[in-house]
N, CA, C and O atoms as a CHARMM CRD file, in Angstrom:
* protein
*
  192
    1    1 UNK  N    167.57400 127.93400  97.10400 PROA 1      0.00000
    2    1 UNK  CA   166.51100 128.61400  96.38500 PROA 1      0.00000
    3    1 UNK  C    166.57900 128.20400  94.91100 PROA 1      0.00000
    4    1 UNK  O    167.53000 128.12000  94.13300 PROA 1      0.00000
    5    2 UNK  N    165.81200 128.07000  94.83200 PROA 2      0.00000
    6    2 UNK  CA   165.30000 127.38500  92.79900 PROA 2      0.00000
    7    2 UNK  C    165.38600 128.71100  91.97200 PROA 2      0.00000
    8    2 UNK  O    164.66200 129.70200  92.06500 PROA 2      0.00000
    9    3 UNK  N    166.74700 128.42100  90.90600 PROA 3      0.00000
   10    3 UNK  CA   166.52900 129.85400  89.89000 PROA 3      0.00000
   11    3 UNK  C    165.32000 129.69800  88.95200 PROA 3      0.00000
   12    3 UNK  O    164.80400 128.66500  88.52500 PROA 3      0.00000
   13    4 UNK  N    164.96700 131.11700  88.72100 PROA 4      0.00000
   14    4 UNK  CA   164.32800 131.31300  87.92400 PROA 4      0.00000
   15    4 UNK  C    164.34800 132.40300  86.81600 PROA 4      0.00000
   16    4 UNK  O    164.83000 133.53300  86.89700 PROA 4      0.00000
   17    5 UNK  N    163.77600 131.87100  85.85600 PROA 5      0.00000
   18    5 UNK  CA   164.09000 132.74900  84.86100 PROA 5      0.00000
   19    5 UNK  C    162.48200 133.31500  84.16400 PROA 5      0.00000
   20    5 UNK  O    161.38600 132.81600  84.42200 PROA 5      0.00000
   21    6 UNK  N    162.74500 134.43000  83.27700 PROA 6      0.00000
   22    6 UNK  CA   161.38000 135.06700  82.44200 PROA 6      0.00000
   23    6 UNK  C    162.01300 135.40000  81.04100 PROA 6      0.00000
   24    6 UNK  O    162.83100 136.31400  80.93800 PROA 6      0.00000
   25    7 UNK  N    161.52800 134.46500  79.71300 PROA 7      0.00000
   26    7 UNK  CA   161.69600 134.35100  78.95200 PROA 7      0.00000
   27    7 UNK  C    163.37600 134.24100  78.77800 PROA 7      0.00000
   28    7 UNK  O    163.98100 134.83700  77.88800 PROA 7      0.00000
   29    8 UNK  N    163.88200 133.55900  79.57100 PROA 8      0.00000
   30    8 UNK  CA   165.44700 132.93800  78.98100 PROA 8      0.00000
   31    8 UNK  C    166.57800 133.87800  80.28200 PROA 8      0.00000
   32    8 UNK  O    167.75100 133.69100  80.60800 PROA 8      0.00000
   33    9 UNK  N    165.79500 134.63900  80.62600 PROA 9      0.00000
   34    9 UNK  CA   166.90000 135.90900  81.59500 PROA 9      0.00000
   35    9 UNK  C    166.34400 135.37100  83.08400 PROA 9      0.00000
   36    9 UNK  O    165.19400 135.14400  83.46000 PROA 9      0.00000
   37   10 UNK  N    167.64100 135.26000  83.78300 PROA 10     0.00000
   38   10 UNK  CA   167.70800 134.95600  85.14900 PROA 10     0.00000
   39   10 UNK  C    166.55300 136.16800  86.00200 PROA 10     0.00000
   40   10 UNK  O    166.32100 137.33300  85.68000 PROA 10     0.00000
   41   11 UNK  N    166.09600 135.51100  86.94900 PROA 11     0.00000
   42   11 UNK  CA   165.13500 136.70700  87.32400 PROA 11     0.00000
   43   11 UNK  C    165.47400 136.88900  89.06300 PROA 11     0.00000
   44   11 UNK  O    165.74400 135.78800  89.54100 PROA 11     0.00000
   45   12 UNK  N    165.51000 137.81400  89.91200 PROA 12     0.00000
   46   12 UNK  CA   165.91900 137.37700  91.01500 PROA 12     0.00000
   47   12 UNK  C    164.86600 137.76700  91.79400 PROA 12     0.00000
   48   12 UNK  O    164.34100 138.86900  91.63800 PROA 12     0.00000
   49   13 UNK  N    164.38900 136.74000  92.86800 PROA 13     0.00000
   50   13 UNK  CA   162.97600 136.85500  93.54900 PROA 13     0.00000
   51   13 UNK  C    163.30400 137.57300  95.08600 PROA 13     0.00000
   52   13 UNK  O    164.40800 137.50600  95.62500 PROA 13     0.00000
   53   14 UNK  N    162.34200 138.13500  95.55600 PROA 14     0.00000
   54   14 UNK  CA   162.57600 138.66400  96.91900 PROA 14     0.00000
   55   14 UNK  C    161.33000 137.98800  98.30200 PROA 14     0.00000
   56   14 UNK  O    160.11900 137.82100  98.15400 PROA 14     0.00000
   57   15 UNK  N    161.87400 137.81500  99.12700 PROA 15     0.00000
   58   15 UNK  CA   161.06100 137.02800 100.41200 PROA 15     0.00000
   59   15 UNK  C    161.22400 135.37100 100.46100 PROA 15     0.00000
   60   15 UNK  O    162.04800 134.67200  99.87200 PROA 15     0.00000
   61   16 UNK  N    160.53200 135.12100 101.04500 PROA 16     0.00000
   62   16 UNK  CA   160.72900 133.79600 101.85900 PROA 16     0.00000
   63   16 UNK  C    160.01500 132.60000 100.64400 PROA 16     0.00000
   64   16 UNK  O    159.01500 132.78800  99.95100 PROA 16     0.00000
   65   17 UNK  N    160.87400 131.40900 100.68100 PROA 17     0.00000
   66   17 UNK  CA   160.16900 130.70900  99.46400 PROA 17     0.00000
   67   17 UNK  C    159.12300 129.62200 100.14100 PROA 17     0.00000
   68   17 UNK  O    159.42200 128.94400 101.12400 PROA 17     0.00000
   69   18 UNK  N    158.04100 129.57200  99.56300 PROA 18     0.00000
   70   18 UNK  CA   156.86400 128.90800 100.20200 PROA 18     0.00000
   71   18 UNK  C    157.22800 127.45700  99.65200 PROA 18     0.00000
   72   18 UNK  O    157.49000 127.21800  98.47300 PROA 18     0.00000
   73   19 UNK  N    157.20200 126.43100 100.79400 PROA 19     0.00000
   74   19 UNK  CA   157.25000 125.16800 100.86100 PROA 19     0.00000
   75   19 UNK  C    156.22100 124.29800 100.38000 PROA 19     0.00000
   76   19 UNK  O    155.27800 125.07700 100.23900 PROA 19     0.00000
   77   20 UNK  N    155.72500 122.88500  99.95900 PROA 20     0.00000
   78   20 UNK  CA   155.03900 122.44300  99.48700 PROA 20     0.00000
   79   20 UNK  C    154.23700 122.23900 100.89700 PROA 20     0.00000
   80   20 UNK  O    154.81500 122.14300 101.98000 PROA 20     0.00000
   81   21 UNK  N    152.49500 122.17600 100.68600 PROA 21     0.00000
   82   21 UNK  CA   151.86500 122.33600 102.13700 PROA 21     0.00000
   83   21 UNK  C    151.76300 123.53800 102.87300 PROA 21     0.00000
   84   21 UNK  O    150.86700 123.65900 103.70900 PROA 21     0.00000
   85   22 UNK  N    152.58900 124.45200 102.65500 PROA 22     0.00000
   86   22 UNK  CA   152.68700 125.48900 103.40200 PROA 22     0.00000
   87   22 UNK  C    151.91100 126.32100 102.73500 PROA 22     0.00000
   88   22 UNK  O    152.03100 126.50500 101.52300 PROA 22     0.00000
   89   23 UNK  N    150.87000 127.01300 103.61900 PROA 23     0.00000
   90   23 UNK  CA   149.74500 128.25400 103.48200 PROA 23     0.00000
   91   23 UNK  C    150.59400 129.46500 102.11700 PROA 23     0.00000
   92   23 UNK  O    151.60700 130.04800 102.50400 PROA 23     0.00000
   93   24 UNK  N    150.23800 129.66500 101.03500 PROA 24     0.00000
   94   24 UNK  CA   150.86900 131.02100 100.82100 PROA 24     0.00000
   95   24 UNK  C    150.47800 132.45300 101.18500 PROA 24     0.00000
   96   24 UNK  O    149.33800 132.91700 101.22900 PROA 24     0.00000
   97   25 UNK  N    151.80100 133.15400 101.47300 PROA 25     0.00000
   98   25 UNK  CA   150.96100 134.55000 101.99500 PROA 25     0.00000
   99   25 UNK  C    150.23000 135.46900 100.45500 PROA 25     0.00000
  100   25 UNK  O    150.51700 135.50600  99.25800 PROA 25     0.00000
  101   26 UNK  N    148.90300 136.27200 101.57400 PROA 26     0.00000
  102   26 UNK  CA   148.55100 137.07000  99.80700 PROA 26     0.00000
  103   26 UNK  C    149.55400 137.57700  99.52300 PROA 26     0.00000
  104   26 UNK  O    150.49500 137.96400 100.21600 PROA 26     0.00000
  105   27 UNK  N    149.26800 137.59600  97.86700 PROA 27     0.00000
  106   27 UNK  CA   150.22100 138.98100  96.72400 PROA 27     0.00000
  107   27 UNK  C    149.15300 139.39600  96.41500 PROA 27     0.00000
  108   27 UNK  O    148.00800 139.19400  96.82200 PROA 27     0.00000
  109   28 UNK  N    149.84200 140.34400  95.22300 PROA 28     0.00000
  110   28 UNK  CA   149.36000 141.06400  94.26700 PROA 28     0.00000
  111   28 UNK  C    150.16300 140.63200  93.10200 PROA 28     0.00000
  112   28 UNK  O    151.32700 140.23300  93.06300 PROA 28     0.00000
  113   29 UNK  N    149.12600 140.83200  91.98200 PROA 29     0.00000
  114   29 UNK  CA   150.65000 140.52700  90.51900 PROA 29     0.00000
  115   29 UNK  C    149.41200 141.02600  88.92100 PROA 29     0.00000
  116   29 UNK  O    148.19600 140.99200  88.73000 PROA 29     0.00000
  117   30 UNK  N    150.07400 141.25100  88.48100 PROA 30     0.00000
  118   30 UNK  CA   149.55600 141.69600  87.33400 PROA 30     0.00000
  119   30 UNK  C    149.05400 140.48800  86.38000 PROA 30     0.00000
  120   30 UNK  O    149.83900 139.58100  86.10500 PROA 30     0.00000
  121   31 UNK  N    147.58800 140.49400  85.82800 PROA 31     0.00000
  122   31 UNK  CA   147.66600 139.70300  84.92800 PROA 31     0.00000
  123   31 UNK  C    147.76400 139.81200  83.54500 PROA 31     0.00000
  124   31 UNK  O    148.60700 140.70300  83.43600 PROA 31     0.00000
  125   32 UNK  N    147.38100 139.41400  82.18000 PROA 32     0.00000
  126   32 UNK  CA   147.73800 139.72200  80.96000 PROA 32     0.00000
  127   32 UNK  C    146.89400 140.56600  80.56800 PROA 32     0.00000
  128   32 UNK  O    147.27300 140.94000  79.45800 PROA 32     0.00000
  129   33 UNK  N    145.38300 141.39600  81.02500 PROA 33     0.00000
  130   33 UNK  CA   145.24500 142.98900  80.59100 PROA 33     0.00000
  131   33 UNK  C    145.73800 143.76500  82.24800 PROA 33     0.00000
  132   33 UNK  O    145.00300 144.24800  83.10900 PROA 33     0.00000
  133   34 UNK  N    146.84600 143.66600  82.22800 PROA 34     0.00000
  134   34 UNK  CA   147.23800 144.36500  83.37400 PROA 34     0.00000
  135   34 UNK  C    146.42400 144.89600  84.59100 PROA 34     0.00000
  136   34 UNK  O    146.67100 145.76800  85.42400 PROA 34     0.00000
  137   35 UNK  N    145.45500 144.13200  84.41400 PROA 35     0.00000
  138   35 UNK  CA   144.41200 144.24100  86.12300 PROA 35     0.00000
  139   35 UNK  C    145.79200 143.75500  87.11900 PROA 35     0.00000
  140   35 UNK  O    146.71900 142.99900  86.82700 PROA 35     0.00000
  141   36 UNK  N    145.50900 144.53900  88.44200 PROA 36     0.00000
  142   36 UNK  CA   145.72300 143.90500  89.75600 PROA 36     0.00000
  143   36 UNK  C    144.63600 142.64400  90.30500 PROA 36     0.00000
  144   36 UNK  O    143.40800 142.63200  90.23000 PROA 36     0.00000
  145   37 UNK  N    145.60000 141.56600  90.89700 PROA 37     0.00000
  146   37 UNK  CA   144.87800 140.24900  90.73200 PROA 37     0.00000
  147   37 UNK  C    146.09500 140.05100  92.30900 PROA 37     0.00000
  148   37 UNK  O    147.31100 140.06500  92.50300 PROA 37     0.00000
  149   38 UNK  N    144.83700 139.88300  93.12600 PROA 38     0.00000
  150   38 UNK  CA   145.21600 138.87400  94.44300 PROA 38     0.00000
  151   38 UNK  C    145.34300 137.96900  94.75100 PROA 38     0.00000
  152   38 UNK  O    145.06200 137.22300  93.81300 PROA 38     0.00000
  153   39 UNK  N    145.82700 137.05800  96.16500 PROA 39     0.00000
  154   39 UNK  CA   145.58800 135.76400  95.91700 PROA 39     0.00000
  155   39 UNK  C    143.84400 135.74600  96.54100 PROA 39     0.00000
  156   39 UNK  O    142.81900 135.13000  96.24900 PROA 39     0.00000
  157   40 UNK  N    144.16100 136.58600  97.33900 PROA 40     0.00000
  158   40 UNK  CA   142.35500 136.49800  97.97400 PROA 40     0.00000
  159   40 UNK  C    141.42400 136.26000  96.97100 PROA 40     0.00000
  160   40 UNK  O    140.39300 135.61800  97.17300 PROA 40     0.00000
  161   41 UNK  N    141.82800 136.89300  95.57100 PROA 41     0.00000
  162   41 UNK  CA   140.12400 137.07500  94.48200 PROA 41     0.00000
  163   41 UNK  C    140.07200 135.52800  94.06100 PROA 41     0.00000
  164   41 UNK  O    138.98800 135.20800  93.57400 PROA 41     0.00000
  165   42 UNK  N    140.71700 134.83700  94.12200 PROA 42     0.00000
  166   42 UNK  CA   140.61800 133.28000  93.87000 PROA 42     0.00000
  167   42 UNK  C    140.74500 132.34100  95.30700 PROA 42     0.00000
  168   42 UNK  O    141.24500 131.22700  95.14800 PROA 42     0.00000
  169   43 UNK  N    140.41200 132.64000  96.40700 PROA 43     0.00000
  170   43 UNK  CA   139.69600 131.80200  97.43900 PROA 43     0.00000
  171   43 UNK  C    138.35200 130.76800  97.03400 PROA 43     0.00000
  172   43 UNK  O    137.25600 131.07500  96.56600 PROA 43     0.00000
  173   44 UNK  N    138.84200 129.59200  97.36800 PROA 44     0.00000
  174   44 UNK  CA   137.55300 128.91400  97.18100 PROA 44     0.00000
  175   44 UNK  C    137.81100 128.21100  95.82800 PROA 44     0.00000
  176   44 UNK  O    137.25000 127.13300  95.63600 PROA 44     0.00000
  177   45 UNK  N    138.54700 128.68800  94.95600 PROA 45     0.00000
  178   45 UNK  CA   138.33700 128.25800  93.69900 PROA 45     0.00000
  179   45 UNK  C    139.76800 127.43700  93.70400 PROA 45     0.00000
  180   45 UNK  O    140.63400 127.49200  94.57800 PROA 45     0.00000
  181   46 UNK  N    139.78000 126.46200  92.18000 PROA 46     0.00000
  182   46 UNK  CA   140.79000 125.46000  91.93000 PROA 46     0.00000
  183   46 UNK  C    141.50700 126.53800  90.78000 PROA 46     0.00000
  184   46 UNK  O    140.72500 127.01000  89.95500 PROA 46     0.00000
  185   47 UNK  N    142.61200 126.85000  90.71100 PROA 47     0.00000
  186   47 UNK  CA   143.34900 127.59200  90.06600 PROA 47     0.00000
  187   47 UNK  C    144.27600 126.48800  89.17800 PROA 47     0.00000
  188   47 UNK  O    144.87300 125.79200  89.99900 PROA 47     0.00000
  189   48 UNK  N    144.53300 126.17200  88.12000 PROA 48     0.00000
  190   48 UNK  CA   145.29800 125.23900  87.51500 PROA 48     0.00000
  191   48 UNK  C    146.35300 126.02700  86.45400 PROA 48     0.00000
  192   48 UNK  O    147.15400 125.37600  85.78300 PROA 48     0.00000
């Protein structure tokens, strides 16, 4: 599993790590005005 960190501090992730090619399952995650943001609300679209 690939560490990761958030702003310099080790961060520790939970579930299965998605492979390159491999479908991701939906989340949920907060964005920067703290809306709830799915993966569903960006179907269809190119996310960069």
């Amino acid at each position: 599993m690939a560490k990761v960190t958030f702003k310099g501090n080790p961060m520790t992730l939970i579930g299965e790590e998605v492979s390159v090619g491999e479908q991701a399952p939906n989340f949920t995650v907060l964005n920067a005005s703290l809306e709830e943001k799915s993966l569903e609300d960006y179907r269809g679209q190119v996310v960069a």
